[in-house]
C-alpha positions as CSV (number, residue, x, y, z in Angstrom):
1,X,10.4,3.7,-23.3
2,X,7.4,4.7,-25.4
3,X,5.4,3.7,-22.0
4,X,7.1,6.3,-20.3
5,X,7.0,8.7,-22.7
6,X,3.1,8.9,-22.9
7,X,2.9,8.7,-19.2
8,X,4.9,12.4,-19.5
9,X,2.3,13.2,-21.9
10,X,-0.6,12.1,-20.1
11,X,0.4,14.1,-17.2
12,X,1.4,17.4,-18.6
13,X,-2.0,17.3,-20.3
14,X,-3.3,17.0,-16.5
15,X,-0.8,19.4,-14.8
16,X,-1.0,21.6,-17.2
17,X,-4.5,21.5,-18.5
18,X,-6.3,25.0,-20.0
19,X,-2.6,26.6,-20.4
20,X,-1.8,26.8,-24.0
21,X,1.6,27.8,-23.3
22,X,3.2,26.1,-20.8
23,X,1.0,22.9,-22.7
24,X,3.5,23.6,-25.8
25,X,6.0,23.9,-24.1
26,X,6.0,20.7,-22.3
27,X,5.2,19.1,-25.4
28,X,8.4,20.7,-27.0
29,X,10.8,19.4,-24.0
30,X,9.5,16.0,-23.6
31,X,9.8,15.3,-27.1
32,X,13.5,17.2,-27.8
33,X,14.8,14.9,-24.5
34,X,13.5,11.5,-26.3
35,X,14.5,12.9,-29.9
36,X,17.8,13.5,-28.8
37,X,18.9,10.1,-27.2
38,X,16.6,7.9,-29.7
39,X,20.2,7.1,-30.8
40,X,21.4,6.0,-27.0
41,X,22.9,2.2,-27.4
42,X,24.1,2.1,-24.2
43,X,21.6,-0.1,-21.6
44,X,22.8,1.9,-18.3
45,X,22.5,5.2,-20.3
46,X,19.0,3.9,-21.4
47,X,18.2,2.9,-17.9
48,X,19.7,6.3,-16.7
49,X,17.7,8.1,-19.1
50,X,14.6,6.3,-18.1
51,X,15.3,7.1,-14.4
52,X,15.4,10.4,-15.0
53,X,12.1,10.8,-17.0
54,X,10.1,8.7,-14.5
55,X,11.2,11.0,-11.6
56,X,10.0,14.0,-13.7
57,X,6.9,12.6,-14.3
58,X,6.3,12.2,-10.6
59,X,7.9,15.9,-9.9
60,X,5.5,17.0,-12.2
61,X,2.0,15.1,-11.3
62,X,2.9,15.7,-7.2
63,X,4.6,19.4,-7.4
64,X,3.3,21.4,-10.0
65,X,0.5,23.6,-9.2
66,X,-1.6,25.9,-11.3
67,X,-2.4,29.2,-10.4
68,X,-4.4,32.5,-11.9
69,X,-4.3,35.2,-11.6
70,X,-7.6,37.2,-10.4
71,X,-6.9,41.1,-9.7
72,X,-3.5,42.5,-9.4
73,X,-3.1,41.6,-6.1
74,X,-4.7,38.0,-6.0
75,X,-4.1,34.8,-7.4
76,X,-6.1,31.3,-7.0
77,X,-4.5,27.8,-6.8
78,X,-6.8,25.2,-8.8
79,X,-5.0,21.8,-7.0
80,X,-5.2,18.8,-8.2
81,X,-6.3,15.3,-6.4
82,X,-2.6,14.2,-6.6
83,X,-1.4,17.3,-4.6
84,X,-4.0,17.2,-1.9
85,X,-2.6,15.3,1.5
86,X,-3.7,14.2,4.7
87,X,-2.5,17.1,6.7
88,X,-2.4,18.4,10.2
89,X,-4.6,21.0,9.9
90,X,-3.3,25.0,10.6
91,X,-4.4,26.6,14.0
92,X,-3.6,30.4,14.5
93,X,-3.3,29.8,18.5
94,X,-1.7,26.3,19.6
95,X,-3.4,24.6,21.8
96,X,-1.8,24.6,25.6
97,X,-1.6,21.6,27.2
């Protein structure tokens, strides 16, 4: 359990690095989820529980995407190594075979 729940830390510190906010916020969730069952007795709850949180933390490292904005009308991703995939790349005009 404490594994798990510095794994979430670790990676909102990563997906949500430089953004005070959402950084705090994080913070504030993770640790109200594992405050509220640290009284859970039950080992399928537990396990349950755990399930949960691990598919979060990969929601959260392959999902979430910063973004800023520049002007009114622009805004830049900053992606991270874990969102970036092998892709097939875009072409405006398939190719006719």
């Amino acid at each position: 359990v404490l594994k798990l729940f510095k794994l979430l830390h670790r990676t909102r510190q990563e997906v949500f690095k430089n953004d005070t906010k959402a950084l705090e916020a994080a913070r504030q969730k993770i640790n109200e989820e594992f405050r509220n069952n640290r009284d859970e007795t039950s080992e399928e709850k537990i396990n349950e529980l755990l399930k949960i949180a691990s598919d979060v933390e990969v929601i959260l490292r392959t999902s979430v995407i910063q973004a800023v904005h520049t002007d009114s009308d622009k805004i830049v991703l900053i992606p991270r190594k874990d969102l970036l995939q092998d892709n097939t790349p875009y072409l405006d005009k398939p190719i006719k075979k």
